[in-house]
N, C-alpha and C positions, 0 to 999 in steps of 0.2 A: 547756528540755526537751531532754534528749539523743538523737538520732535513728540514732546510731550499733547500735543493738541495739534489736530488738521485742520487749519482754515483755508480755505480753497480760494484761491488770487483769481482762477479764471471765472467768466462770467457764464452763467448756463441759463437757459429758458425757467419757465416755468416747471417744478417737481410734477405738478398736476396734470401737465398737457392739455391744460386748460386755456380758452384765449381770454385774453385781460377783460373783468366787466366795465362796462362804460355809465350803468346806473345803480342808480339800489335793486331794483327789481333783477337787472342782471347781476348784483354781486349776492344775491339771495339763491338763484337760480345754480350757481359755480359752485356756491358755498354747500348744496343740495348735493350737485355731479360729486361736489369734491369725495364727500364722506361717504361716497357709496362708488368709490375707488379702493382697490386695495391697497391697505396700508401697514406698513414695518410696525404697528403700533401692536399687532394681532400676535398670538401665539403661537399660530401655526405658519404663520407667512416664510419664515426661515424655511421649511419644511420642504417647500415646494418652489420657493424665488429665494435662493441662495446669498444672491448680487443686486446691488442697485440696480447695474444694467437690465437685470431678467423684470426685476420690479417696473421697473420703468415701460419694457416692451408690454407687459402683463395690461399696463394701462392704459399703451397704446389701441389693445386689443379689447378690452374693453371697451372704450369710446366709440369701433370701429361698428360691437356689435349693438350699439342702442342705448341711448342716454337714459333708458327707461330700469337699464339692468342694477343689478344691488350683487355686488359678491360679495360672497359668503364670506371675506377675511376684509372688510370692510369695518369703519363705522359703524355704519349705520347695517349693521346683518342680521337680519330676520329668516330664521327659516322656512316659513311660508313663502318667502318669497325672491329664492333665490334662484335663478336660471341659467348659473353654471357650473358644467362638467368637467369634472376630474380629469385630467388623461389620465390617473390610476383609478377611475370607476369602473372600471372591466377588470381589473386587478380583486375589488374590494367585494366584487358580486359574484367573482367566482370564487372566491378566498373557499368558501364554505364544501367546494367540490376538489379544490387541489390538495387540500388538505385532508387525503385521503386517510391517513391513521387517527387522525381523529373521529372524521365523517366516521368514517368505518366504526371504529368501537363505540359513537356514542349512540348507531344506529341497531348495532349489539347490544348492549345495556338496555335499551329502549325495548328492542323485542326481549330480551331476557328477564326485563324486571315485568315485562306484561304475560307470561309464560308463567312465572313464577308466583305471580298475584291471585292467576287464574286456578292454577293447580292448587296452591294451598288453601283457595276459597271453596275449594270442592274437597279437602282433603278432613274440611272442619266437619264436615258430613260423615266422613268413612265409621265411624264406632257403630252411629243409629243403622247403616247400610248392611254390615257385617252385620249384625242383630236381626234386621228385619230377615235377611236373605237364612241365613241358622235358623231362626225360631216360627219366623212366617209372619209374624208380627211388631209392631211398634213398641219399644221400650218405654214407659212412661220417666224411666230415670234419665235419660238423654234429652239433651237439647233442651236445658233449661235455659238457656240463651234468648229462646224464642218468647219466652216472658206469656206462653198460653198454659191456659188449665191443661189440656191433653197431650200440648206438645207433639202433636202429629205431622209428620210430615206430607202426607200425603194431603195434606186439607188444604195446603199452600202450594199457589203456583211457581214454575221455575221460575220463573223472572225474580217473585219476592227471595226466595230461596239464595240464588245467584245473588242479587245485590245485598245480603244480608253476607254472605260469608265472602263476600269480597271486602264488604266495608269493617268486619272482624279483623280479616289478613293487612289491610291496609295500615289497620288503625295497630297490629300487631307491630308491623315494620316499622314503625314511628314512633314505637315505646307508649301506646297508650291504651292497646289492646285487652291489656289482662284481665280487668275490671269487668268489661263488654261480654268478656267469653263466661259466662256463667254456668260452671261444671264442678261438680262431686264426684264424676265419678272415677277410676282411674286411666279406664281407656283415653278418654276426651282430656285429661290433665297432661299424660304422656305424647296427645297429637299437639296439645298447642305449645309444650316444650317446645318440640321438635320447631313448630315454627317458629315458637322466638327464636332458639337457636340459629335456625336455617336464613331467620331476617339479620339476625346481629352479621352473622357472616358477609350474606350477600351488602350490607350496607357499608361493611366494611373495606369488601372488594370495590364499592363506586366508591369509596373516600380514596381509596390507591388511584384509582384510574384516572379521576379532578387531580388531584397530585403532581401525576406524572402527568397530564394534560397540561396542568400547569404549568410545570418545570421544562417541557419540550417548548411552551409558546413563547415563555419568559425566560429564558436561562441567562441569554447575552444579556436581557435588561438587569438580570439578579447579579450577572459578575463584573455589571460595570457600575451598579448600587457597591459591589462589595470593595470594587476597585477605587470609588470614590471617597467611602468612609476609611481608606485606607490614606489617601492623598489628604481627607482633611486631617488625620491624626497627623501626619507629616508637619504640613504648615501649622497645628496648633503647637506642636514639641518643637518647631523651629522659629513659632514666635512670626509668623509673616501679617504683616500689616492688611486690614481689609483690603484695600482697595489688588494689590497683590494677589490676595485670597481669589477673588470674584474672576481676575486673566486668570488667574490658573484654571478656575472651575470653568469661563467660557471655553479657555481652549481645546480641555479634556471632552465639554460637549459636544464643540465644533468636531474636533478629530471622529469619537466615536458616534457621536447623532444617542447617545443614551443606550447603546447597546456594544458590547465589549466583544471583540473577536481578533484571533491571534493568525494574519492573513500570512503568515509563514507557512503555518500550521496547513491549513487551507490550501495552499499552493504546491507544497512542496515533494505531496505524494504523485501530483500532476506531471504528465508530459511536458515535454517545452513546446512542440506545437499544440498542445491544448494551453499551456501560461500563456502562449503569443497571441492565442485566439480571446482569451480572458482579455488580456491586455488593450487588445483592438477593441477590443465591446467594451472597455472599463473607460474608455479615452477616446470612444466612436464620438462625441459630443465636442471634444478635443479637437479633433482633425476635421469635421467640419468647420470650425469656427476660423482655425489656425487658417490663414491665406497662404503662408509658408508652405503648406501639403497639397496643394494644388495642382493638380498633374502631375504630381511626383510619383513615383512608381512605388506599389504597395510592401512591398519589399521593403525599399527603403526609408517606407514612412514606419511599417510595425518594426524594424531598427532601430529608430532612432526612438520608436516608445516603448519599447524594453529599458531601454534605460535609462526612463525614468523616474524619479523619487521622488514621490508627494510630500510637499510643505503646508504648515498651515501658518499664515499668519494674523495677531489681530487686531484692532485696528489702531494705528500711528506706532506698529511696531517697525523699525526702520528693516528692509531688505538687503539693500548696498547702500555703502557709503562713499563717495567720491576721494577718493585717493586711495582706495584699499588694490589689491592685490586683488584680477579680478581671475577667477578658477570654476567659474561656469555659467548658464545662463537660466535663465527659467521661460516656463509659456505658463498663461494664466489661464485657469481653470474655470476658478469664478471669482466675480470680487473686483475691485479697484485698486489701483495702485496709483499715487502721484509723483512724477517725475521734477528732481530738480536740480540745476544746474551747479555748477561749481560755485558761483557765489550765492546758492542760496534764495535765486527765485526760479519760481514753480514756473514748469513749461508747459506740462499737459500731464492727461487722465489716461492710463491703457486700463482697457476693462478686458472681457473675459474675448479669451481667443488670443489677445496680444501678446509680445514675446520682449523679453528686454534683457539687458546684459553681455547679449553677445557682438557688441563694440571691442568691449575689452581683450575679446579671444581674439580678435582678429590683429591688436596694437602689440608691437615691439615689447613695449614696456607692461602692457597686462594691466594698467590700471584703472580701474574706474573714472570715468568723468562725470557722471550724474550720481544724486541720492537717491533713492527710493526706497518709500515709506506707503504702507498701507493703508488706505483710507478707509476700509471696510475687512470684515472679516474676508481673508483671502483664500483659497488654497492654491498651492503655486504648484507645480511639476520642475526638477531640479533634474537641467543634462548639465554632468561634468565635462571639464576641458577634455580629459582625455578619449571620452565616449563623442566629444564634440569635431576632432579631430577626424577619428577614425570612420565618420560615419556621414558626417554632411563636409566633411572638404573633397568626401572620394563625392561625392556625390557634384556633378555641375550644376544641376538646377540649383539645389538649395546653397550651394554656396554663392553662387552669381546674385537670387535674392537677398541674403542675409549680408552680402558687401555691399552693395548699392542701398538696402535699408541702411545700414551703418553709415555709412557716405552719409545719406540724409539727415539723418539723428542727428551726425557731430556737425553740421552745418547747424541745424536747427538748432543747437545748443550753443553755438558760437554767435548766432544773431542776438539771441536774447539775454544772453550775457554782455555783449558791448553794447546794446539797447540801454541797458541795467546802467553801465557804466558812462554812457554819454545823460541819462539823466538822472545819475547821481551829480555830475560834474556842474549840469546845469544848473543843480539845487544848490550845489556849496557856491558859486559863482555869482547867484541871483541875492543884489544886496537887503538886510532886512533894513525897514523901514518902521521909524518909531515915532508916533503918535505925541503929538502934545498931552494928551489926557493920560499916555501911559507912562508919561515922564513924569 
């Protein structure tokens, strides 16, 4: 059996969950619904519907709420005119308040750099100030800036005053001051030193603070850029064929989502009641779906998900193979997986929540009866035989379920394998028949 390409034996409805059109005008109108369904075609659709199954329900939900809607990961997606919500838009709207080190310093910088604009636009002033308050009177060598015969201060109101040595200070911080500030003398050459220098600095301090704003927002995206131009050096010095190249790079995406984090690292300075609690929340999505954890005591359900080990598979990468040596089971997370028999025809689809493999823990001999191969990117959760043992045989519920499933499967797998073989029989049996024309 070749596992290079999935072609699906079983028959399914309609992708669209659309009912069949009967004319033009209805295949016009499907063809409308169709493209303003969410579609795998989108960029972000992975992002948010992992699995065919999630996509699938996505569109059930869509239809439910008005053939009028357009989602935004559609076709046909217009921003004007789309009327659905995130369940991460409470996420996306408060981002700007949880993000309090940020918030924080850039609402510091804000009054700082307004504080600072203000003082040195008064500060352009201090020479003619000093002068007038010492001598009782206006310097005519000051404040050539103002481009008058008398250069008097006092003839100008504060407002002109104020936007004039603000728009100096401004135009200072930004490198294009010097020209603007029109002085001889030394006083006023020594105040607007001082502000260049005092602007070079403070701009220097908001080039640090974007920086480190940056490096705190991006870091995991920076060290999984660094970790990737690492992986393509790899495969270029080891000569790996494209198509090779492209699994590698999907799966490194799959695994980290474009953001690189070392969950040992993260875990390890932690309690084990705060890991088990992680654990619960990491695979609360898990255990609702799993039917297996149904009434099972919580105890023995964060048990048996402590140890588990996430796999990612992708897609017509094989999982089991029938006749191997079988040494643990998996539950699916997200994804599809196609089940098939010992001689190689397809039985059925487990999608997300479903559990397979453990036939084999429960037989004498330990070995696989089915293939399974992934028809979508997966990620699987991996319980070993001996954490399988120690945890769901002490346990009656779930052992009582997981036999009687098993029971089921190898029936089920037994029908459709002598299925298989009463109409292979009948084909080699049924005589062929030749044609005078092909004679």
């Amino acid at each position: 059996m070749s596992l290079k390409r999935h072609y699906c034996q079983l028959g399914f409805a309609s992708e669209s969950m659309l009912p069949k059109a009967e004319g033009r005008w209805d295949s016009f109108c499907r063809g409308l619904r169709k493209i303003c369904q969410v579609t795998d075609l989108h960029p972000e659709t992975k992002e948010h519907f992992r699995s065919y199954p999630a996509l699938v329900n996505e569109r059930k939900i869509n239809l439910m709420r008005g053939c009028n809607l357009i989602h935004p990961m559609s076709v046909a997606r217009f921003q004007g005119q789309v009327h659905f919500k995130h369940s991460d838009g409470k996420k996306t709207s408060c981002w700007l308040f949880t993000s309090s080190y940020i918030w924080h310093g850039a609402v510091q910088l804000t009054v700082l750099f307004m504080m600072t604009t203000h003082w040195c636009g008064c500060l352009v002033y201090l020479p003619t100030i000093l002068f007038y308050y010492w001598f009782g009177h206006m310097s005519s060598n000051y404040n050539r800036f103002l481009k008058e015969s008398e250069r008097d201060l006092l003839q100008l109101d504060f407002i002109t005053r104020y936007q004039l040595g603000t728009f100096i200070t401004l135009s200072t911080f930004f490198g294009t001051g010097f020209t603007l500030f029109l002085a001889s003398e030394p006083e006023e050459l020594i105040v607007h030193a001082f502000i260049i220098l005092f602007s070079t600095v403070f701009m220097v301090y908001i080039l640090v603070f974007l920086l480190k704003v940056y490096m705190t927002l991006f870091s995991s995206t920076i060290r999984y850029n660094e970790l990737m131009n690492q992986v393509k050096e790899y495969m270029r010095h080891k000569q790996f064929p494209v198509p090779l190249q492209k699994r590698v790079k999907t799966f490194y995406s799959q695994l980290y989502q474009k953001r690189y984090y070392k969950e040992e690292s993260v875990l390890e300075c932690l309690s084990e009641e705060l890991r088990n609690e992680i654990t619960l929340h990491t695979c609360r999505v898990l255990v609702d779906k799993v039917t297996l954890f149904k009434d099972v005591p919580a105890s023995a359900v964060g048990s048996v998900l402590g140890c588990l080990k996430p796999e990612v598979y992708l897609p017509n990468d094989p999982v089991l193979r029938a006749g191997d040596d079988g040494n643990c089971m998996y539950f699916i997370d997200y994804g599809t997986v196609a089940i098939y028999s010992l001689k190689g025809v397809e039985v059925c689809h487990l999608e997300d929540g479903a559990h397979f493999g453990e036939v084999a823990l429960l037989m004498r001999d330990s070995k696989r009866l089915v293939t399974v191969v992934a028809v979508e990117i997966t990620q699987l959760y991996r319980l070993d035989d001996i954490d399988f043992r120690q945890y769901v045989f002490t346990n009656q519920i779930l052992f009582e379920r997981i036999q009687t499933l098993a029971s089921q499967r190898m029936h089920e797998a037994v029908l459709v394998d002598r299925q298989f073989q009463r109409d292979r029989e009948k084909f080699n049996e049924k005589p062929i028949e030749f044609s005078e024309t092909s004679i």
